[in-house]
N, C-alpha and C positions, 0 to 999 in steps of 0.2 A: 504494500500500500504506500504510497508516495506523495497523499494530499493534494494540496494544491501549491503550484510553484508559480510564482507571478516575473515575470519577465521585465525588469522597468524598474527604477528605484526614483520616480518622478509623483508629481500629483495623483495620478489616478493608481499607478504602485500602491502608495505608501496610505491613502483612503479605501483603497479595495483592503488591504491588513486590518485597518482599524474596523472597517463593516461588518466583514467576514466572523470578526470574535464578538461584537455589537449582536450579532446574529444568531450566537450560539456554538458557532462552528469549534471545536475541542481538538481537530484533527492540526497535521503537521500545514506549516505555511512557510514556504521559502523563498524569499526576496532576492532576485539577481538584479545588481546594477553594476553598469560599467565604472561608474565614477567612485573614487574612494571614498565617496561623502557619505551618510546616509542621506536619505529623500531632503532635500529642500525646494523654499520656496523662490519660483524664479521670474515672478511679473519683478521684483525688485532687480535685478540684474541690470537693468535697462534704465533703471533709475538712481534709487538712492544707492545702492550699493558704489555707482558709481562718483555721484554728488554731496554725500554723507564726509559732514569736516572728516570725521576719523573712519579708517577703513573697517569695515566690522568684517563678522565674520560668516558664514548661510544663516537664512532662518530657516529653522529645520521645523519639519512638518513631524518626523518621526527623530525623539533622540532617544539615548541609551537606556534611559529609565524605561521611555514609553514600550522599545525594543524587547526590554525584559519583560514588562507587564502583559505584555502581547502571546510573549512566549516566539516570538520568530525566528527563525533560522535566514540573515542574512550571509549572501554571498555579496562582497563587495568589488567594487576594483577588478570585476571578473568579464572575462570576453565567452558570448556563446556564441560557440561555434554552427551548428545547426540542433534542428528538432528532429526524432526518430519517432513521428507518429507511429510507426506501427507497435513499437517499443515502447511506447509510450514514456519517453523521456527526455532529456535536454541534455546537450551533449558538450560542456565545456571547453573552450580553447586550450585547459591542460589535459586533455583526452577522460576528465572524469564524466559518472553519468549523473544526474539528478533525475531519479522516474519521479512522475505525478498519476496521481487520478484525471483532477483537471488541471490546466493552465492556461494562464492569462496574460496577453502579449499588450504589454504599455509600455511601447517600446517610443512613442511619442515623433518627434521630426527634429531633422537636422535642417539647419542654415542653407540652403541654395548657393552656391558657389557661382561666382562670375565663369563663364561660359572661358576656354579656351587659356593661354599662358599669362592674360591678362588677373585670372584670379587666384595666381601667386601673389598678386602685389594688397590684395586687399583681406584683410582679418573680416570676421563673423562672430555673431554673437550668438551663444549656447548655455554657455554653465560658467558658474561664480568664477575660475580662473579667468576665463576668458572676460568678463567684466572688470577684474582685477589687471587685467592687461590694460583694458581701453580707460582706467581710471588713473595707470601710471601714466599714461602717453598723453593724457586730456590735462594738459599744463595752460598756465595762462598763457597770452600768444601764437600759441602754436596754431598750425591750421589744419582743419580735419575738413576732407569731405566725406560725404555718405552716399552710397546710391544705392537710390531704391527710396520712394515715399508712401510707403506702407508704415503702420502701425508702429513698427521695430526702429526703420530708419528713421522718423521724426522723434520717435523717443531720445533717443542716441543722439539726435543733433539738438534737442533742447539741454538735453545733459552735460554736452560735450559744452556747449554757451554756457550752463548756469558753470561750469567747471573756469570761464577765461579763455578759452577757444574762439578763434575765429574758424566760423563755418560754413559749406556750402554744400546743398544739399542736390543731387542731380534726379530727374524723374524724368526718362525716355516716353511716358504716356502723356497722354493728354492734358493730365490732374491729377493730383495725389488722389489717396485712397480710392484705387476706380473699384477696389473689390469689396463690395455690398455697403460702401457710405455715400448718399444724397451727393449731388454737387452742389449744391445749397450749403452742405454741413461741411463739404471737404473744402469749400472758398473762406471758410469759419477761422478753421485750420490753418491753411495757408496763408490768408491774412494777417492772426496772430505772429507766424511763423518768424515773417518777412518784418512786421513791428517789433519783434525780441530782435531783429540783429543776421537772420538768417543768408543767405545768399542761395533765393529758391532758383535755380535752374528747371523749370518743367515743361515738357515736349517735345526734348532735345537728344538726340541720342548723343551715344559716346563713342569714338573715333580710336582712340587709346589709351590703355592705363599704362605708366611707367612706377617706376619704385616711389618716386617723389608727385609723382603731377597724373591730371585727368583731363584728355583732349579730347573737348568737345565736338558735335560734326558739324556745327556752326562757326567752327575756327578756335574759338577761347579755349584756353586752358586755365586750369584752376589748379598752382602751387598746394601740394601736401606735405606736411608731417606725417598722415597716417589718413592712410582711408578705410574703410568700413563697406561691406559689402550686404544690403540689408533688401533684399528680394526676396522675399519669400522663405516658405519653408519647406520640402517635403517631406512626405509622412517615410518614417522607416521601417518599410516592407521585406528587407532581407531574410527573417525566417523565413516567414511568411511564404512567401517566396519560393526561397527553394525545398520548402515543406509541401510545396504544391499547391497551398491554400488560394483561393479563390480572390484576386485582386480587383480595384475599381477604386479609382483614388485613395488608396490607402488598404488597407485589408477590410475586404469586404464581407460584412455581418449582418443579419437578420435583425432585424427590430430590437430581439432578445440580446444581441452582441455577441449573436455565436456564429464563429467560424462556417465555413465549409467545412472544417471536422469538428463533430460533434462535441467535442470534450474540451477544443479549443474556443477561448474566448478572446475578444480585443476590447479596449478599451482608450479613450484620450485621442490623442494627437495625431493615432498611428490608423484610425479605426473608420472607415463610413457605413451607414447606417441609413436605411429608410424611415423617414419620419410621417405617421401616419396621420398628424394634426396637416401635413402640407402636401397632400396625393401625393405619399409614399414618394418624396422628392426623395434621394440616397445626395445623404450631405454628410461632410468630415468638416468637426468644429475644433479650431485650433483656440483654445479659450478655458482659461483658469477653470470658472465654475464647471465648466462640460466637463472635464477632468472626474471634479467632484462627484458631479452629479451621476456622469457615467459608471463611477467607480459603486456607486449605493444598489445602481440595476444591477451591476454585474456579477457584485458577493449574492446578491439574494439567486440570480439565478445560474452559478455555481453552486450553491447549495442545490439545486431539486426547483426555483423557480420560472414560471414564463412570463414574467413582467417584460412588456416593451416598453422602450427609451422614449416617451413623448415628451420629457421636459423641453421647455420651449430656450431655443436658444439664448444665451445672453451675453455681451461682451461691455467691455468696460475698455478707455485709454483715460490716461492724463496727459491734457498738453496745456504746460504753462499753468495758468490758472483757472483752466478750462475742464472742463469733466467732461467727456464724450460717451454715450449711452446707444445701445441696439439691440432690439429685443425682435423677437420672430425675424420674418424674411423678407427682407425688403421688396425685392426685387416682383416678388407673388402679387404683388398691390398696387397695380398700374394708376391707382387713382391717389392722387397724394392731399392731405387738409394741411395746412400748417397753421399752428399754435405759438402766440409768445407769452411764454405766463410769465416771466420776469424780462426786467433790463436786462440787454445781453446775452439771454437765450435763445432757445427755438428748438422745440418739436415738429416733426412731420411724422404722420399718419400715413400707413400706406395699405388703404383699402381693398377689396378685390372686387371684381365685376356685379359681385351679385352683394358687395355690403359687409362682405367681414373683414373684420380687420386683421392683415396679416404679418405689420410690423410696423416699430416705431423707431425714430431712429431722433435723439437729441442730444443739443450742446448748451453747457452754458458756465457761469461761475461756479465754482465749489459742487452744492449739492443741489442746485436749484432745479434740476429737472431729474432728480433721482426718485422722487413719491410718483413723479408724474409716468415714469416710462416703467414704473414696477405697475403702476395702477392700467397700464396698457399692456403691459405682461400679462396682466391676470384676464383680462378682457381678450387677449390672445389664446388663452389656453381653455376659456370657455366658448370659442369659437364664437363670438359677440357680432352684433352689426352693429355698431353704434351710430347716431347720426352726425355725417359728417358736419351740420351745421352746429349740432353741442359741441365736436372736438373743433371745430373752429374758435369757441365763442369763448374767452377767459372767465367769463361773469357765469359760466356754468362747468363748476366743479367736475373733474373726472369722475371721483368717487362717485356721485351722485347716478354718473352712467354706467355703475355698476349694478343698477336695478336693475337694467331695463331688460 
C-alpha cells in the first residue's frame, strides 16, 4: 500500500496535505518537491520579497511543526524522473521507487523563455532565489527592462521602480494584458504605469537582445543592467507526458481533476478542467486561490469523492496603489455595463446574450471595488440575470440584486 504521493511542493501540494488529514485520511502522504524549501508562498516573489527594506526569508504555507503535525513524509530537493503507471509508482532521478494508491501531479508552470539565443540574455521569475536574484541587481540607477506586459512583467517593473531602477517595459501586442482584462481596465494600468516613471514601449516588436541592451524593430534601443523575461507561463506536462496521460493545455482532467488514468489526479497551474457553470469551456487557471481551491476538490475526491471543480474563477494583481479584480469569464459576456462606485475606480459587467452574468472585471484604490466584485462573484455562481440598468446605477446597491 503506498497512499497517496502528491507531486508538487507549491500551493495546491502543500493545501491538498492539509485537506486530505482535515478529511480524515490516516493513510501515508508523501510530498515531492524539487526545491529545497518546503511549500511557500509565491504571489510575494514579484513583490515584497523583492521591495521589502530587509531581505526576508519564504513564507511558508507548510513548516516543520505543521510537517510533523500532519505526519508527512516529505521528499525535498528531489528530481522525478518518470511515472510507472502500470506499477503504480514514481520513479526518482536517484533510480528509487515511491508506489502510491493515488497521486497527485501539482507540478504547476514554469516561466516561458524568450524564443531562440536571445533568451540566454534574459532571467525569469519562479521561486524565492530567483526573486533574491532580481532584488540584488534592482539597485538605484540601474536600468532594467522587462518584456512581456502581462501580470508578472508589470509586477516586476513597478518593483524594480519602487527599488531606484530606471525602467522600461516592452509589449510586442497591441496593449498590455490582452489575456482576459477589458481594454478599459488595461489603459487603467498602463496609465498608472507611465505616471510612476515607467518607459511603456507597446506594439512594438523586438529586433535583438544583446547581454546589455534591447533593439527595438522600430530602430530604439533601450540600454540594460538586467532584463527580465516575463511572457507567460507554461503548465509543466512532463510526467504527464510521457506517462501517456491525456494532454490539452496542460494535463487534461474531468470536472473531478482526474486524469486519463484513473488513480491519477492534477491539480493548480499544471491542470485544465471543464467548467460546467461556463458550457463545459476546458480552462487552466494560473491563480493563487485556484490552487487552493482546486487542492479542497481534489483531497475529497482522492478519498472515494465525485465532486466537480465549479468554483468560479478568481484573480487578484497589485499595481501601485491600485487593486485589480476578475471574477468569472470575461470574454462569455459580449455585452459589457460599467459601474463607478468610487473616485478612481471602475467595474464592468460582462453579460451574456440571454442576461447572465458571466464576469466582472475591476480597478481601483486599495479595496474599493473588492465587496463589489465578490458580490458579482456570488451572483456568478448563482447563475443570476441581473438588470443591466441596476448594475449600471451606483444609487442601487449590488447587494440588494442579490434578491432578485
Amino acid at each position: 500500500m503506498g497512499g497517496i504521493v502528491i507531486i508538487g511542493a507549491g500551493m495546491a501540494g502543500a493545501r491538498a496535505c492539509i485537506n486530505l488529514r482535515a478529511s480524515g485520511y490516516e493513510g501515508e502522504i508523501t510530498l515531492i518537491g524539487e526545491e529545497v524549501h518546503l511549500p511557500y508562498d509565491r504571489p510575494p516573489l514579484s513583490k515584497s520579497t523583492i521591495t521589502d527594506e530587509q531581505e526576508a526569508g519564504p513564507i511558508w504555507l507548510l513548516d516543520h511543526s505543521i510537517v510533523d503535525s500532519l505526519k508527512l513524509k516529505t521528499l525535498l530537493g528531489m528530481h522525478v524522473d518518470s511515472l510507472d503507471t502500470a506499477g503504480k509508482a514514481v520513479v526518482l532521478g536517484d533510480g528509487r521507487r515511491v508506489a502510491y494508491d493515488k497521486l497527485l501531479l501539482a507540478t504547476g508552470a514554469k516561466p516561458r523563455k524568450l524564443p531562440g539565443a536571445s533568451g540566454d540574455h534574459a532571467l525569469t521569475l519562479r521561486d524565492h532565489r530567483d526573486a533574491i536574484e532580481l532584488r540584488r541587481r534592482f539597485q538605484p540607477g540601474k536600468s532594467i527592462v522587462v518584456i512581456g506586459g502581462g501580470f508578472i512583467g508589470l509586477e516586476v517593473a513597478s518593483s524594480a521602480l519602487k527599488r531606484g531602477c530606471s525602467v522600461a517595459l516592452v509589449e510586442m501586442q497591441p496593449r498590455i494584458l490582452m489575456r482576459g482584462v477589458p481594454e478599459a481596465i488595461a489603459k487603467i494600468v498602463h496609465d498608472r504605469h507611465v505616471q510612476a516613471g515607467v518607459n511603456m514601449c507597446v506594439g512594438v516588436g523586438i529586433a535583438e537582445i544583446t547581454a546589455h541592451a534591447v533593439k527595438l524593430a522600430d530602430g530604439r534601443e533601450i540600454v540594460a543592467d538586467t532584463i527580465i523575461a516575463g511572457i507567460g507561463a507554461a503548465p509543466e506536462i512532463r510526467l504527464a507526458q510521457q506517462a501517456g496521460l491525456a494532454i490539452e493545455n496542460g494535463i487534461a482532467c474531468n470536472a473531478e481533476l482526474q486524469t486519463s488514468e484513473p488513480d491519477i489526479y492534477a491539480a493548480g497551474d499544471c491542470c485544465s478542467f471543464p467548467h460546467e457553470l461556463f458550457a463545459g469551456r476546458r480552462m487552466r487557471l494560473e491563480a493563487w486561490r485556484n490552487a487552493q481551491e482546486q487542492a479542497a476538490t481534489v483531497a475529497e475526491n482522492l478519498l472515494g469523492g465525485h465532486k466537480a471543480h465549479t468554483n468560479i474563477p478568481w484573480f487578484w494583481s497589485d499595481q501601485y496603489d491600485l487593486s485589480l479584480q476578475i471574477a468569472g469569464v470575461a470574454d462569455l459576456g459580449p455585452h459589457v455595463v460599467q459601474r463607478v462606485p468610487a473616485p478612481g475606480a471602475l467595474l464592468l459587467f460582462h453579460l451574456a446574450d440571454d442576461g447572465r452574468l458571466m464576469g466582472v472585471s475591476g480597478i481601483g484604490p486599495g479595496n474599493s471595488v473588492a465587496r463589489d466584485v465578490k458580490l458579482a462573484e456570488m451572483m456568478i455562481a448563482k447563475q443570476m440575470k441581473p438588470a443591466a440598468a441596476a448594475l449600471a446605477d451606483v444609487s442601487v446597491p449590488l447587494k440588494s440584486l442579490m434578491k432578485g
